[in-house]
Residue, then its C-alpha position, 0 to 999 in steps of 0.5 A: x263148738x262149730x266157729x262162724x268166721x267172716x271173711x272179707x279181705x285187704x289187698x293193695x298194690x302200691x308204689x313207693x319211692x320207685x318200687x312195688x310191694x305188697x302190703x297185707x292188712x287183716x284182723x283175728x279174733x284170738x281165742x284166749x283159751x288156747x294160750x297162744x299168745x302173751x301180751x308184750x307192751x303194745x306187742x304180741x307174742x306166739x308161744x307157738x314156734x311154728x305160727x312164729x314160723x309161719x309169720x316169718x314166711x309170710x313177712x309178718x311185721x307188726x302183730x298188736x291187739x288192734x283196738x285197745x281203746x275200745x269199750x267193746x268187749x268184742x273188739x278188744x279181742x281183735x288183734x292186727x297182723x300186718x304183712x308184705x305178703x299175699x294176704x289172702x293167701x295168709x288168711x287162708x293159711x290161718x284158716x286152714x292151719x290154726x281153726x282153733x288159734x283165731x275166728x273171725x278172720x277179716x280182711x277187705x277184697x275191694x275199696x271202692x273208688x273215688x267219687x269223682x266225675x269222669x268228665x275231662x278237667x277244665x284248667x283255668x284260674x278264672x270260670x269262664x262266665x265270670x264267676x269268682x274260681x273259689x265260687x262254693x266258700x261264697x255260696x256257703x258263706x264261709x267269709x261271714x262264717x270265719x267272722x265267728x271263727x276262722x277254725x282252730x289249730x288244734x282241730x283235726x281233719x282226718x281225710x282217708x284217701x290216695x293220692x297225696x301229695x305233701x309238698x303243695x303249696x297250699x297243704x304243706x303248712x297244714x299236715x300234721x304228719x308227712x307220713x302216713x300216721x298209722x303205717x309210718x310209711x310214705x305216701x302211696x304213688x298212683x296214677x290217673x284220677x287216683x294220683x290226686x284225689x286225696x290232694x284235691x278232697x284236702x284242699x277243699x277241706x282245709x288249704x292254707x287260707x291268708x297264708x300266701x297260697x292260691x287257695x282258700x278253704x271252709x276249715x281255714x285253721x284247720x290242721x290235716x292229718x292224711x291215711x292211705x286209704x289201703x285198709x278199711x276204712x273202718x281200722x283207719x277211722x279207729x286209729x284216727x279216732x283213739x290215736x291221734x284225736x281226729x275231730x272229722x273223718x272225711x272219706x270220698x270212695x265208694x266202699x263197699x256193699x256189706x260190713x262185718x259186725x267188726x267194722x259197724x262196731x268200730x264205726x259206732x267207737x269211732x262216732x262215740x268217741x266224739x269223732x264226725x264221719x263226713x262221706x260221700x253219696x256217690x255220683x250216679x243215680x245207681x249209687x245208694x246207702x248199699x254201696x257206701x259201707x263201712x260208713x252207711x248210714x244203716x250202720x249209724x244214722x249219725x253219719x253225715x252223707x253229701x251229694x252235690x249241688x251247682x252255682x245256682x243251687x241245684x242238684x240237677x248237674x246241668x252239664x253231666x251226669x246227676x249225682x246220686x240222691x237216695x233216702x239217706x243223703x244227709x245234705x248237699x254241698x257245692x259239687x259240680x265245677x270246683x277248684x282245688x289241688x292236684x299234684x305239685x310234685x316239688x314244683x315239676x307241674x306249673x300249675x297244680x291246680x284243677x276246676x273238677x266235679x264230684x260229690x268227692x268235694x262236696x264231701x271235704x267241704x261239709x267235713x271243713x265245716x263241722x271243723x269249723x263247729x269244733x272250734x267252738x265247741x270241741x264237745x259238740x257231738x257228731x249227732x249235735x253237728x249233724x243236727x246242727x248241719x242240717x237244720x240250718x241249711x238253704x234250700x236247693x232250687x230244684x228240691x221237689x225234683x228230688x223229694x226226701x232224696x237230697x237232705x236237708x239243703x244245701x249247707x251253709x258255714x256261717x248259720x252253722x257257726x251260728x248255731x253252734x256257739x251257744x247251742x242249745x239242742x235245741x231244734x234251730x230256725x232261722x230265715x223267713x216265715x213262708x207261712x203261717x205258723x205256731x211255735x208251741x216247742x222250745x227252738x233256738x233262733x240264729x241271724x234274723x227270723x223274717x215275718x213277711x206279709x201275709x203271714x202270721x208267727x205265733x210264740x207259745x213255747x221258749x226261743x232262744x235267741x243269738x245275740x246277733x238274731x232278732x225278728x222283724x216284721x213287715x208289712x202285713x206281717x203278724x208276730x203274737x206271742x202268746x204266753x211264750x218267752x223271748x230270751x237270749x241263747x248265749x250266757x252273758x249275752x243279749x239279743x238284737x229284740x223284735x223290730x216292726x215296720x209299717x208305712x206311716x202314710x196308710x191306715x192303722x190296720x194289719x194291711x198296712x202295718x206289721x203288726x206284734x201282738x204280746x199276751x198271756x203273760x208273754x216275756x222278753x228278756x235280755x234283749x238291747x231293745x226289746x219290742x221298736x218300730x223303724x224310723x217312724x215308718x208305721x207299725x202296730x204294737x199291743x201288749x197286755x200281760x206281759x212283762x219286759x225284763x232286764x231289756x236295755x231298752x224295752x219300748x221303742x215306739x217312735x211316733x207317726x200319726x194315724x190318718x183316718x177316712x177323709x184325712x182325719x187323725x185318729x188315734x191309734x191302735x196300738x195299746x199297753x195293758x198290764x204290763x210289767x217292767x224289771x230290772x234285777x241282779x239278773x241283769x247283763x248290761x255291765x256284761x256287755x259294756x251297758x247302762x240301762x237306757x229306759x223302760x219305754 
């Protein structure tokens, strides 16, 4: 039978403690046929003296069934052959010397590099116009975001990278592992941008935050654990994932320009194990989806891809280049001028801090973010987080410069925290109503949905709501729900309810008044009042055929008169027809520490 083989290669030079040696990394597919080997613990043994030898001559140090823990018939047939040797001159010898002993002989020729910018780095504790050094936590709203929670500790990021540096002030306290968890060596040493970047990606995501630092981070809580990034990136994913329980990989290279059915089966473990995948969209307009591999979104939609925005929300990079924006970026994140960590080197770099761009920290603060999600939710899937990431981002300001090619906006923390203690799946909407609109699909409602003027929102279907959320009407607004369902989202827990506001000196009419309308047997429920105006400023409510249930307060209609032509008091519009009012076992008053006040 004639043998397919793919070859792509792992080769890395790297410095520790003050002298060189190259590390070999590759992956086999053994051909159990043969009998070449007998399975030793976690161990592997030729029976084959002269492979033994063979590996022997090559300095072969570690040879193990690579992916135990897959559920893939395929991989589980891969074995790991680690080596301090030429490996490419390894494999060719395997391929050369025993085509019937291994297949699908695997190993990466070229990593990629970091996704940073190349500008200059700008040292300063202060931005230069005014604007607070930890600018992004603030745009992204992570201080109302840590309100809900401020991470966990037994929530893990893992971030594969070079270039860490263990005894920062900011990152010491939050490493899981002072060695590099898969090899047990000690962190590689780079130079250049590369001596870093690992360090900078880790500070944004999860540097120590109230604990001392100078540093705050979006994952707060958050745990680290850190990968030299010298094999691919799909192996050390695997063992992050099944080994040590990442709950998010971050990953900020370019990678590469294919996969093998290896690594895209691995990425699809890794994702199905429950672990997010949060990586880089690159810094050009030449990067794409096609130099992002193993982690490209054709590999696996539900891979999270950041780019970049600005102070003001804008992609366009005001002072450099662009960074990329193509059909699958998933969402943007702050990306020009950040603050972060750079080498502490025990103490030897005064200030080991550094304003820099790229959408390699972009990408760690998204990964900081779904972090944060998984502390409420430790079975939220990657395909829910994503979800979740996207459907409640900001909208960036030059977005329709950019059609379809910068995601969904621009993330925000705290709506994504949100959206994730008491997710629903269902689709998540927040924010204001630009226009008219109808509802007619269930949706889950976060924070205050605003109906402003001159718009109408129609409820035909089921939202469910944060018990922090309500909608409010202004002026000129129209809220009608027709048939639809008005509940809370969280167990136990009831909703803030609609509120109506007008302008008690004009006209009883849809100009001057936000107008609710309920009919066709619409229903609010659970809500601590489900249908007030403000402070006797005005406002239009018509119910008919609706019922209020297990509402500790159902109407809220504070008096105003209603003026007529000519300064004549009329009567006013507002109106309740058939309309029904229950209180049942169902209730949640005692829940949440309440008596019922009173129907209307």
């Amino acid at each position: 039978m004639k043998k397919c083989k793919t070859i792509i290669v792992f080769i890395f030079s790297f410095c520790i403690s003050g002298f060189s040696q190259e590390y070999g990394y590759l992956v086999v597919n053994i051909i159990d046929a043969n009998k070449t080997v007998i399975n030793e613990g976690d161990k592997l043994i030729n029976i084959d003296e002269n492979l033994n030898n063979t590996f022997k001559d090559f300095n072969v140090f570690s040879y193990k069934y690579a992916y135990p823990k897959a559920k893939n018939e395929y991989l589980k047939r891969f074995a790991s052959i680690e080596c301090n040797c030429n490996v490419e001159e390894l494999a060719t010898f395997l391929e050369e010397n025993y085509p019937n002993y291994f297949s699908d002989i695997e190993y990466a020729r070229d990593l990629g590099y970091p996704d940073y910018d190349p500008s200059d780095a700008m040292w300063y504790q202060t931005n230069s116009d005014g604007t607070p050094v930890l600018w992004h936590l603030n745009k992204i709203e992570s201080d109302k975001a840590w309100d809900i929670t401020k991470g966990a500790s037994n929530v893990t990021i893992a971030i594969i990278d070079r270039g860490f540096d263990i005894s920062h002030p900011d990152l010491t306290n939050k490493i899981l592992s002072t060695v590099d968890p898969r090899t047990g060596n000690p962190f590689g040493i780079y130079f250049g941008i590369v001596s870093f970047h690992g360090t900078f990606c880790a500070s944004c995501a999860g540097a120590e935050t109230d604990g001392g630092g100078e540093l705050a981070s979006v994952g707060f809580n958050t745990m680290l654990m850190f990968y030299d990034y010298n094999i691919s990136a799909a192996d050390i994913a695997y063992h992050a994932s099944f080994d040590r329980n990442a709950d998010v990989i971050s990953f900020s290279y370019t990678g590469s320009t294919s996969a093998t059915t290896r690594e895209k089966l691995l990425v699809r473990e890794v994702l199905g194990n429950g672990t997010v995948i949060v990586r880089s969209a690159g810094n050009t307009q030449s990067d794409s989806d096609d130099n992002r591999f193993p982690f490209a979104h054709q590999v696996d939609n539900r891979i999270i891809i950041v780019s970049s925005t600005d102070k003001s929300d804008f992609h366009t990079n005001p002072t450099g280049t662009t960074h990329a924006n193509y059909p699958e970026v998933s969402i943007c994140s702050p990306g020009y001028s950040v603050m972060g960590a750079i080498r502490y080197d025990n103490g030897n770099v005064p200030y080991p801090y550094q304003v820099r761009g790229g959408t390699s920290y972009a990408t760690p603060i998204v990964a900081g973010t779904c972090a944060l999600l998984k502390s409420i939710d430790k079975n939220l899937t990657p395909a829910q987080i994503k979800n979740i990431i996207q459907t409640t981002a900001d909208p960036i300001a030059d977005a329709h410069l950019y059609p379809g090619t910068i995601g969904a906006g621009r993330v925000n923390a705290h709506a994504a925290v949100l959206a994730a203690r008491c997710y629903s799946g269902l689709p998540i909407v927040h924010g204001t109503i630009t226009q008219s609109v109808t509802w007619n699909t269930d949706k889950h409602a976060i924070g205050t949905i605003t109906v402003p003027n001159n718009v109408t929102l129609t409820i035909a279907s089921t939202v469910k709501f944060d018990h922090e959320s309500s909608i409010i009407v202004h002026p000129g607004g129209k809220l009608i729900v027709n048939g639809g369902i008005l509940t809370a989202a969280c167990d136990n827990k009831m909703w803030q309810g609609i509120i109506v506001s007008g302008t008690s000196n004009q006209q009883q009419t849809a100009q001057y008044q936000g107008t609710v309308e309920l009919k066709n047997g619409a229903v609010i429920e659970h809500a601590l009042c489900a249908i007030s105006t403000v402070d006797s400023t005005g406002g239009i409510i018509k119910v008919e055929n609706a019922t209020f249930r297990n509402n500790l307060q159902a109407i809220k209609y504070l008096p105003y008169e209603r003026i007529g032509n000519g300064g004549i008091i009329a009567d006013n519009v507002g109106k309740f027809t058939n309309c029904t009012f229950i209180i049942d076992p169902a209730n949640r008053f005692s829940a949440n520490g309440k008596s019922f006040q009173y129907h209307v």
